[in-house]
C-alpha positions, -999 to +999 in steps of 0.1 A: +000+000+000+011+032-010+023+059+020-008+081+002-031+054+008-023+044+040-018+080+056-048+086+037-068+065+053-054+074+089-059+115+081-095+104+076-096+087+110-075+114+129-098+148+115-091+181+117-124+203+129-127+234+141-148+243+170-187+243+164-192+272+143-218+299+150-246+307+126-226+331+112-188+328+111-170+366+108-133+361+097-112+375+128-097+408+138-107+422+104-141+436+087-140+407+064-162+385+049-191+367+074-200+336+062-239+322+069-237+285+076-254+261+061-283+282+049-281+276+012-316+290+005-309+324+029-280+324+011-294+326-026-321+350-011-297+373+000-277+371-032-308+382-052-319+413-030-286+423-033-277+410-067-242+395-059-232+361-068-230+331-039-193+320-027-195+290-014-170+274+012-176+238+012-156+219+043-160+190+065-149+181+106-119+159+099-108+185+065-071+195+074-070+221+043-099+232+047-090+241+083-057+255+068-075+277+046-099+289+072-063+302+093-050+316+065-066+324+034-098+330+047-085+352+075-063+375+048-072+413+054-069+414+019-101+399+016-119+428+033-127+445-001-147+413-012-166+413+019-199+431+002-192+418-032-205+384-026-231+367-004-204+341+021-222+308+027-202+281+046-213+245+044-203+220+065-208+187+043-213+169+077-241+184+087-276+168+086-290+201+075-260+204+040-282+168+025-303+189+005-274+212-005-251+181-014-278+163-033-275+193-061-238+205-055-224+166-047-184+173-031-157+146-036-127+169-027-123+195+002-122+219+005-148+226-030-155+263-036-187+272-056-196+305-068-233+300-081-255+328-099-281+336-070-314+338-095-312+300-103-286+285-081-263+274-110-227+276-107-207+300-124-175+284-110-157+257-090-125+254-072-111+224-059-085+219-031-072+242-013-053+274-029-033+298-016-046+338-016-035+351-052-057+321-063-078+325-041-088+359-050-081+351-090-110+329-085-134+358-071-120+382-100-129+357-126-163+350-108-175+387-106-169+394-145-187+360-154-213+369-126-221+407-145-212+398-179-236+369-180-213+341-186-196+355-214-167+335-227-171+311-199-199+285-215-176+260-218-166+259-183-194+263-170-206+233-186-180+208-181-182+219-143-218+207-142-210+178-166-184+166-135-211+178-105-233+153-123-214+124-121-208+121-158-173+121-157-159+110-190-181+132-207-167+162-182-133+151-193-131+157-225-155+189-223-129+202-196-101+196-224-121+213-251-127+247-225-088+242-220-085+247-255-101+280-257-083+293-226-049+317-230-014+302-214-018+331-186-056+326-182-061+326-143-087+298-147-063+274-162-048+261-135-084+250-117-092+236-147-065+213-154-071+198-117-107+197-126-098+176-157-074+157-141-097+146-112-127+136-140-101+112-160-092+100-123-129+091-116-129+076-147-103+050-136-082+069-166-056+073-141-023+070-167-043+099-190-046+120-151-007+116-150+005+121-184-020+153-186-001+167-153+035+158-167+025+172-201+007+209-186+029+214-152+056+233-173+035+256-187+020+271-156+044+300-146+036+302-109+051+279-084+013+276-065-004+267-093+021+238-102+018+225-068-016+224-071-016+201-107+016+179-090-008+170-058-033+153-080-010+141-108+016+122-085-019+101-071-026+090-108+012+084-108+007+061-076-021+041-091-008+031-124+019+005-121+041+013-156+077+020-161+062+052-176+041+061-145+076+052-123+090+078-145+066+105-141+068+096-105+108+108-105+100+137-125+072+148-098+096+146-071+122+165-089+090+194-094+082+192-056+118+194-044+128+226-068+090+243-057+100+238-022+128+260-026+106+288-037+104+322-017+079+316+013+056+341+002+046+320-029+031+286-012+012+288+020+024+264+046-004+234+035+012+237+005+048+232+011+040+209+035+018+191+010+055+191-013+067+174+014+042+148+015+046+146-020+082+138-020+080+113+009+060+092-016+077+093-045+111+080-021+083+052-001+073+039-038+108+034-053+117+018-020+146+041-009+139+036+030+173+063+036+159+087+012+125+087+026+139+086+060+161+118+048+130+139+033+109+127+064+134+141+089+132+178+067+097+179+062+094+173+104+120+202+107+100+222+087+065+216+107+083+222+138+092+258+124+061+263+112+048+255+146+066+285+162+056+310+132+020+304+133+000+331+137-020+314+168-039+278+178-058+276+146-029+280+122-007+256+140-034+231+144-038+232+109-012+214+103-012+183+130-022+156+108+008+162+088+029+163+124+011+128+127+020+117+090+059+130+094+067+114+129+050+080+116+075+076+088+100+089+109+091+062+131+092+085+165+055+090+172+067+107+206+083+137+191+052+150+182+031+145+210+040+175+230+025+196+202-004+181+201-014+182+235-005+220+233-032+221+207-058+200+230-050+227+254-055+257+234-087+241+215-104+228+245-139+225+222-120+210+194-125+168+190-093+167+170-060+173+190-073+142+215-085+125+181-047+128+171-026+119+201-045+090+205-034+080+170+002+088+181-001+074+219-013+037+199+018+041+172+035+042+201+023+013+224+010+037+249-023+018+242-041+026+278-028+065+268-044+060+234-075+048+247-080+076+274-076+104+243-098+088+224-129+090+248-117+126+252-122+129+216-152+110+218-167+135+245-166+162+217-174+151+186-209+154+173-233+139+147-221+125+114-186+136+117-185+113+152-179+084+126-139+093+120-135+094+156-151+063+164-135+045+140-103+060+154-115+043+189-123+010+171-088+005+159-076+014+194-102-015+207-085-043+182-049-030+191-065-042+230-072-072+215-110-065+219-123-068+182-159-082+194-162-050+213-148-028+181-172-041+157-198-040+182-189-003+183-188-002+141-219-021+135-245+002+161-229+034+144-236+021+115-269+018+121-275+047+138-263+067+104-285+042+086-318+053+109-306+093+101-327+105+073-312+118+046-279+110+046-264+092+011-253+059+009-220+072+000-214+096+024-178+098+036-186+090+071-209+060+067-177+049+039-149+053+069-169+034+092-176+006+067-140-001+055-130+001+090-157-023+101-149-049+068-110-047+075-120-058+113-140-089+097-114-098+074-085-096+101-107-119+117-113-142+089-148-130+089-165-122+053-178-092+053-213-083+059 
């Protein structure tokens, strides 16, 4: 299993929330944006008294970028001349009152920004992943002119966008390669579009066409953060296709991600050099060059350890735990990261996360009793859907006791409890953690699955 994979899969049982938010959420210490949550339809009402297109933030509980961008991004003063420009709608993808919301505007990356036309609801644009501010704030520019000159020169676009938000994906692909087409080399949108292309060949299962589009556009995109972005989704394809071509494309990425890392630190927010990290640590993990990983490991913990002192308060540093988790796992010294973590439980005493965390870190280090502890800490504070990450979290704890009866007693009544929740989809991320959790319990005990 790749490192991608199996971190994956962990980040998804670790989270990264932020605090129950408010019904509306003002950006601090600035007159910035205020966000409504969760109110799609107050949202859209708002939009057309005041005629001003609908930004939509779309996050989850256990999203670490999206919590990055929240710290960061969101928080920019810069964005204080938006503020009355749009209508700021945040929706957590979690909740049991976003169902309605997700059944038009379905999210399979987070964060997933939206800007929709307020008459109608449609979407003038989407955004996907995280992105540091210049992109950020390309993606409001591009959105206003669309917004007031009626779509003008943004049809195609628009319509691969809702090609992809309706699940036809192969269709999306090549309509997303036709609007490249019509787009110039320094056209802001390119860059968003590419990933969107990229992620619809993925779905697709075209994951060699997803890697050889990133290899073939990344040198054409002039800025450091918009490469990033492309090599993120490309080196996945990369992972997933097993070629002496894709093992190619694989070096080449890491080559990309170690010269972007040595770009000035105004250029890449720190999710996104971290993320280069990440990035590199795979492409060493899949060649199988234990000292090099071991090498770009021990930097890429230096570097989060730095970051730690810089960060402009709890929420910034906390964005970046999971990857604290991720760093000191390969490093194989779970320990060195625990006393950051527990400085986060501290200073985010509402948050389920940091508890969430160093349990994870307390069981990689066979402090299960420690591990167990955190974990009903973490326990105590989650809420609703997003309580499935953290209670698959515990579950694993349980089976590392050696009490798997108890675990997938624990699997099988959350389960069911999501099951009796109306409205939530069958393929909700939550009811998907559980379930994988719950079938690789069964299958470690040479149970089929259920």
């Amino acid at each position: 299993m790749t490192m991608r994979l199996a971190v994956g899969a962990l980040l998804l049982l670790w989270g990264c929330a932020t605090p129950p938010a408010a019904p509306r959420r003002p950006l601090p210490a600035q007159a910035g944006p205020v966000f409504l949550e969760n109110d799609w339809e107050e949202a859209l009402r708002a939009g057309r008294e005041g005629r001003r297109p609908v930004l939509v933030e779309t996050w989850a509980p256990w999203c670490q970028s999206c919590r990055s961008m929240r710290a960061t991004v969101l928080a920019s003063p810069a964005l204080a001349e938006w503020a009355d420009r749009f209508v700021w709608l945040a929706v957590d993808t979690d909740a049991d009152t976003s169902m309605a919301f997700l059944q038009r505007y379905p999210v399979d990356t987070w964060p997933t920004f939206f800007v929709l036309e307020p008459e109608t609801g449609a979407v003038l644009a989407r955004s996907l992943g995280a992105v540091s501010l210049p992109q950020f704030m390309g993606l409001l520019e591009q959105s206003e002119r669309t917004f007031q000159q009626g779509r003008l020169g943004t049809e195609a676009l628009v319509r691969a966008d809702a090609l992809a938000l309706s699940g036809q994906h192969g269709e999306a692909a090549v309509a997303y390669q036709r609007a490249l087409a019509q787009l110039a080399p320094e056209d802001a949108r390119r860059a968003g579009a590419l990933v969107s292309w990229s992620k619809s060949l993925a779905a697709t299962g075209a994951s060699a066409d997803c890697m050889r589009v990133a290899a073939r556009e990344l040198p054409k995109l002039s800025r450091v953060d918009d490469r990033t972005r492309l090599l993120y989704v490309g080196m996945g394809c990369a992972l997933d296709t097993n070629t002496d071509e894709a093992r190619a494309v694989r070096g080449q990425f890491a080559e990309e991600a170690n010269r972007a890392l040595g770009a000035p630190e105004t250029e890449l927010t720190p999710l996104q050099r971290s993320s280069l990290y990440e990035l590199a640590c795979e492409a060493r993990e899949a060649t199988g060059d234990d000292a090099g990983l071991r090498e770009q490991a021990r930097s890429w913990w230096a570097f989060l350890r730095l970051q730690a002192t810089h960060a402009n308060g709890a929420e910034e540093r906390a964005a970046l735990d999971s990857h604290r988790v991720m760093a000191t796992a390969l490093l194989g010294e779970p320990d060195a990261a625990i006393p950051l973590l527990e400085r986060s439980e501290r200073e985010l005493p509402g948050d389920y996360n940091p508890p969430a965390r160093l349990a994870t870190l307390y069981l990689m280090a066979g402090r299960k009793d420690e591990a167990l502890t955190a974990s009903k800490r973490a326990l105590a504070l989650a809420k609703g859907v997003s309580r499935g990450t953290v209670l698959a979290g515990h579950a694993r704890i349980l089976m590392a006791q050696g009490e798997q009866a108890h675990a997938e007693r624990l699997l099988t009544e959350a389960l069911r409890e999501m099951d009796q929740t109306p409205g939530i989809p069958q393929d909700h991320l939550q009811r998907k953690v559980l379930e994988r959790t719950l079938a690789r319990l069964r299958a470690s005990n040479g149970a089929s699955p259920k």
